[in-house]
C-alpha positions in Angstrom: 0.7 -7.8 25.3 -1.8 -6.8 27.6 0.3 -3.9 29.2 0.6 -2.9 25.7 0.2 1.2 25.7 1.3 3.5 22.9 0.8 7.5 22.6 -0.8 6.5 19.6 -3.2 4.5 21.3 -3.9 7.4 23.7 -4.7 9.9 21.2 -6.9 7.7 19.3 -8.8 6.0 21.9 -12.0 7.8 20.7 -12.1 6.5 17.2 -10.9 3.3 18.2 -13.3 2.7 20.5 -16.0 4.0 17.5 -14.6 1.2 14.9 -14.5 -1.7 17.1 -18.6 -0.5 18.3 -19.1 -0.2 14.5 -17.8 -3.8 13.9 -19.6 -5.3 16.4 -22.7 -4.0 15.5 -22.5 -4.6 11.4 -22.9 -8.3 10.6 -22.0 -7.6 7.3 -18.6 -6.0 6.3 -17.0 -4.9 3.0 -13.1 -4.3 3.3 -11.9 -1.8 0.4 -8.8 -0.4 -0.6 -6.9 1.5 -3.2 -6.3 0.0 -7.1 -3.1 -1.0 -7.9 -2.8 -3.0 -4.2 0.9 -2.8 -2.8 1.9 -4.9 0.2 0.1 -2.3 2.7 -3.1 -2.3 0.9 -3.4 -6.3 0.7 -1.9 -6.8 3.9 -3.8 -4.5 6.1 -7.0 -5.4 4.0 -6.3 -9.5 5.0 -5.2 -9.2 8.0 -8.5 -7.2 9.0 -10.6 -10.1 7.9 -8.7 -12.4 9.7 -8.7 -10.7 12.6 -12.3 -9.6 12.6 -13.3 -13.6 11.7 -11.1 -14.9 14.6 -12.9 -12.6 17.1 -16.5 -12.3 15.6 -17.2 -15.6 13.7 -20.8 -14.5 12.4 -19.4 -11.7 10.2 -19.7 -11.8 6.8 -16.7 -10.6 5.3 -15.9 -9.2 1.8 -12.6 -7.9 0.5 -13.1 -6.1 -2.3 -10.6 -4.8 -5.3 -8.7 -5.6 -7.9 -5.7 -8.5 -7.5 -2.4 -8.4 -7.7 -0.3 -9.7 -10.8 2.2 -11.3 -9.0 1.3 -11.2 -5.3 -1.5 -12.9 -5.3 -2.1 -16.2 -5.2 1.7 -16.0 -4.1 1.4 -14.0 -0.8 -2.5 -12.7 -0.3 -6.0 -15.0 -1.5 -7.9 -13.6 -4.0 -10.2 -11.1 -3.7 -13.8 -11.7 -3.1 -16.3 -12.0 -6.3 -19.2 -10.2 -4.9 -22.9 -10.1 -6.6 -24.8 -6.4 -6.1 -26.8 -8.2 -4.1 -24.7 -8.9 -1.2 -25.0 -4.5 -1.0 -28.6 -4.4 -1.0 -28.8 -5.2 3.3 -27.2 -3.0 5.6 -23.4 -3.2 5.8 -20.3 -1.8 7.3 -17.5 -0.3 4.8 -14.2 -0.1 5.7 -11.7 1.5 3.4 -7.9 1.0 4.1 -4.7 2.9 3.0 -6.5 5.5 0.5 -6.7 9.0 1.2 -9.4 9.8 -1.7 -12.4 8.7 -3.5 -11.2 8.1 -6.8 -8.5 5.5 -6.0 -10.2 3.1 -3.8 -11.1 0.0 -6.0 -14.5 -0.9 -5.5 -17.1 1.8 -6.1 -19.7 -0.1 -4.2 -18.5 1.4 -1.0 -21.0 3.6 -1.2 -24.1 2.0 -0.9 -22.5 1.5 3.1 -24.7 2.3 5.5 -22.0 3.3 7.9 -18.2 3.7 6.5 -14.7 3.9 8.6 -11.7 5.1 6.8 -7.8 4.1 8.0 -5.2 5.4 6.2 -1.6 6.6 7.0 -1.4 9.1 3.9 -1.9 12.9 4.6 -5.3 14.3 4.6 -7.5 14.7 1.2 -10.9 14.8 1.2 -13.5 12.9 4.0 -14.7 9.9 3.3 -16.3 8.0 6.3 -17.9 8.6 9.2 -15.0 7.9 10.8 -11.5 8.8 9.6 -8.6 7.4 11.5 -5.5 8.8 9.9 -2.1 9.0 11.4 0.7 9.6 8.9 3.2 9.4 12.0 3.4 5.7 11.3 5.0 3.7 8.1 1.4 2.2 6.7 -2.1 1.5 7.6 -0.7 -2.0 8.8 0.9 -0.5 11.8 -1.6 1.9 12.4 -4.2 -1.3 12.6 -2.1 -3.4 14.7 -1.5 -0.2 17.1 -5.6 -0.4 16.9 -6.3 -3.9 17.3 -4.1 -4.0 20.3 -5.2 -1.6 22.2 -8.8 -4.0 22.1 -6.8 -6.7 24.0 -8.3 -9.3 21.7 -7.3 -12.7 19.8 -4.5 -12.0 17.4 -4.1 -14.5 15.3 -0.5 -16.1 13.5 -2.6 -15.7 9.9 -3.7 -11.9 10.6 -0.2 -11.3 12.2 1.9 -12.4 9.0 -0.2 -10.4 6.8 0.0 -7.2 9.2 3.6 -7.9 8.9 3.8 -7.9 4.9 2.0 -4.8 5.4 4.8 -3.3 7.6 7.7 -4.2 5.8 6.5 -3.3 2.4 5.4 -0.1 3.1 8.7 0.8 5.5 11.2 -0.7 2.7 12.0 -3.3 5.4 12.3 -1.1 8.2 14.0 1.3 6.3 11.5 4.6 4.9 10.4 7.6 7.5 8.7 7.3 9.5 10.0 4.3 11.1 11.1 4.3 14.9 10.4 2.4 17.9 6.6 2.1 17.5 7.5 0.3 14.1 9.5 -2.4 16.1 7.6 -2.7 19.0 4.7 -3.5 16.9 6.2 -5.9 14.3 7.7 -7.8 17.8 4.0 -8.3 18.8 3.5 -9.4 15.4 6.8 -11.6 15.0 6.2 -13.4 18.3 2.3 -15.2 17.1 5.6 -17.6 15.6 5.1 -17.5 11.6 8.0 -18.6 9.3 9.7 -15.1 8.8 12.3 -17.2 5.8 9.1 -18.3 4.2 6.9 -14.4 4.4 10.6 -12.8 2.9 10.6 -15.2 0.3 7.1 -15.2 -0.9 7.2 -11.0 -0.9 10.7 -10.8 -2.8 10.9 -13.8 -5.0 12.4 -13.0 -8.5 11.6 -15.3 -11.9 14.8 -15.6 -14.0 13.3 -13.5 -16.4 13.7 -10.4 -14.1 17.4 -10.7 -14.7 16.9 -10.5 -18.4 14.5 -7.4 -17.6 17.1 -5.8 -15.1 19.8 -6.3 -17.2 17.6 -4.2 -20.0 16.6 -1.1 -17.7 20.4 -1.4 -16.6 21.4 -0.6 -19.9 18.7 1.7 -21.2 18.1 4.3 -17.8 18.9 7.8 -17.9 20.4 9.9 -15.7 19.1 13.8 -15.9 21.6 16.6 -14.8 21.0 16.7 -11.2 20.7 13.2 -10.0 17.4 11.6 -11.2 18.0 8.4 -12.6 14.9 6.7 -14.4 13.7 4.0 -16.9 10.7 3.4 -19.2 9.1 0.6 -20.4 6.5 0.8 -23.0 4.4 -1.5 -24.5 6.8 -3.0 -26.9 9.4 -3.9 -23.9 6.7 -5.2 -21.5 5.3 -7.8 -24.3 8.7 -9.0 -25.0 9.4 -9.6 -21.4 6.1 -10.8 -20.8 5.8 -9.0 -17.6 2.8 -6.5 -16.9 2.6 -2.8 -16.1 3.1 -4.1 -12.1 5.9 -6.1 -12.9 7.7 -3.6 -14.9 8.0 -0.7 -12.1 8.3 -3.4 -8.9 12.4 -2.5 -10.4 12.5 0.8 -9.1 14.7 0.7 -6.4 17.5 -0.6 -8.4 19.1 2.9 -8.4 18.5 2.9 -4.2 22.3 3.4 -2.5 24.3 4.9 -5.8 26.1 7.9 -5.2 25.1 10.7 -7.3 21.5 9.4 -7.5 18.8 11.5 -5.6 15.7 10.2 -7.1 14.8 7.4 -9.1 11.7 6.3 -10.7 9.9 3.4 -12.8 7.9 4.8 -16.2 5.4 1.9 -17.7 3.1 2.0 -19.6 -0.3 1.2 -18.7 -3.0 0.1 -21.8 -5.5 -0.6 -19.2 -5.9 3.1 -18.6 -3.9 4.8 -21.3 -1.0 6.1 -19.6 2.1 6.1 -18.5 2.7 4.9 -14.5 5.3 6.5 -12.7 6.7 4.6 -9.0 9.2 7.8 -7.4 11.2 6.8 -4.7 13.8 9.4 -3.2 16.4 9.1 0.2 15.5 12.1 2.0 14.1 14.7 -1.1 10.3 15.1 -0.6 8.4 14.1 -3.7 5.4 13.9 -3.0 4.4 17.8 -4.5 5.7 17.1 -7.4 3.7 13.4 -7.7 0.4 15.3 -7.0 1.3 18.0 -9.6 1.7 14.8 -12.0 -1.9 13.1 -11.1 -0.2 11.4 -7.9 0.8 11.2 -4.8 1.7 9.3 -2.1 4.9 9.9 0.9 7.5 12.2 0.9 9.9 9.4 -0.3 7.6 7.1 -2.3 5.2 8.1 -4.3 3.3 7.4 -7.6 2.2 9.6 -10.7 0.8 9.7 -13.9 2.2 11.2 -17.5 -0.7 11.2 -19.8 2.0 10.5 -22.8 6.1 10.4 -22.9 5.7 14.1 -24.4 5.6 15.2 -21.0 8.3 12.9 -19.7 11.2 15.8 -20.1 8.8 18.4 -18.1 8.0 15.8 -15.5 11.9 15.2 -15.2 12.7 19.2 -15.1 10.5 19.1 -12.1 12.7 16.9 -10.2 15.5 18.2 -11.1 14.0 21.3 -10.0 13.5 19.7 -6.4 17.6 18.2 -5.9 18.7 21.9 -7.3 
């Protein structure tokens, strides 16, 4: 590990340098990260923590954000409760996988006296006084683990598995671009700390029985558009009879991955909490991610998210992929 040397690593030594300076010298430090946390938001954000605690033990460390509905307490702890108070002294901010302001889950990052951003997204708008972005790497998780290595310091088993969850759920298990070598080199160094690989695959994919009862239901309500993009939609009505939340409706998207004839395929549910219809797009090699910005989104050129204010604009939204495979 020691001999450890990536290009990455070289053409970020500056602003790695900066953020491990900045974490030494903050005894306090507040970990934030986008709403709606996927497996690289919780991942990255608790495998920071770790690793910071296992190398600096007088830190005081927050992670901050909303919870997931299924993955945690399954996979990741619960998020911190923190009182205003705890801003009012000096403290470090770090914000993880979130490329603008208005998606990072906490609004108390800005009573920071110093903030870092990491994030593998393209480009938005600044937000810290350093940004570390790299979108030649599958998720913040490997972009931190390419980091934290290049320090030469403890990694720990803990930090390691959640780096990992990080990795592999943002990747599609190795699968997404921009995976390559750098992917698998750095998921060996994580790998070899010894955690139960059976046991982090079944806590990240493990089904209830009532997911067959709400596959079999999208299986025989989706639509398929003209030019190959297959999609379901859940609304209110369908999520309370299955009992399963916005989150648990559209973690089905990639049931349409590896059909023939299918291009793009995407989750529609509905969202009370905020009024509006959530969109998950996922495509094989068709970049998506201009039309998921058009649509109040964003996100990679073959995952990305969106946002349909009502199912009036459901056809348009559709057109516009369509638009994309023509």
């Amino acid at each position: 590990m020691n001999d450890f040397i990536t290009p990455f690593q070289k053409a970020h030594l500056k602003e790695y340098k900066a953020v491990l300076n900045a974490i030494r010298e903050y005894k306090k430090i507040a970990i934030f990260r986008h709403i709606h946390p996927d497996f690289d938001a919780l991942g990255s954000a608790y495998g920071l923590k770790e690793w910071i605690h296992a190398n600096f033990m007088d830190k005081d460390i927050k992670v901050l954000g909303d919870n997931h509905d299924d993955l945690t307490p399954r996979l990741y702890p619960k998020t911190n409760t923190v009182p205003n108070s705890w801003f009012m002294e000096p403290f470090l901010a770090i914000i993880l996988d979130t490329p603008n302001k208005r998606r990072i889950a906490d609004p108390r990052y800005v009573h920071a006296e110093f903030t870092i951003k990491i994030d593998h997204h393209p480009f938005i708008e600044g937000i810290g006084d350093i940004e570390l972005i790299n979108h030649q790497v599958t998720s913040t998780a490997e972009l931190l683990v390419d980091m934290l290595l290049s320090y030469k310091m403890k990694l720990s088993q803990k930090a390691a598995r959640y780096f990992y969850t990080g990795i592999v759920g943002d990747s599609g298990r190795f699968e997404y671009t921009p995976t390559n070598s750098h992917t698998f080199e750095i998921a060996d160094h994580l790998v070899s700390t010894g955690f139960d690989l059976n046991e982090v695959y079944r806590a990240m994919y493990l089904r209830e029985q009532n997911d067959l009862t709400v596959i079999s239901y999208i299986l025989s309500h989706y639509q398929l558009s003209k030019h190959g993009v297959a999609y379901f939609v859940l609304t209110k009505k369908e999520l309370a009879k299955f009992h399963i939340t916005t989150n648990q409706g559209k973690d089905h998207v990639n049931l349409f991955h590896y059909v023939n004839g299918i291009h793009i395929w995407c989750a529609i549910t509905e969202d009370l909490k905020e009024k509006c219809f959530r969109v998950s797009l996922r495509s094989e090699t068709i970049d998506i991610s201009k039309v998921a910005s058009k649509w109040r989104g964003g996100g990679h050129k073959n995952a990305s998210g969106a946002k349909l204010t009502s199912l009036s604009e459901l056809d348009d939204f559709i057109n516009d992929l369509d638009q994309l495979i023509r």
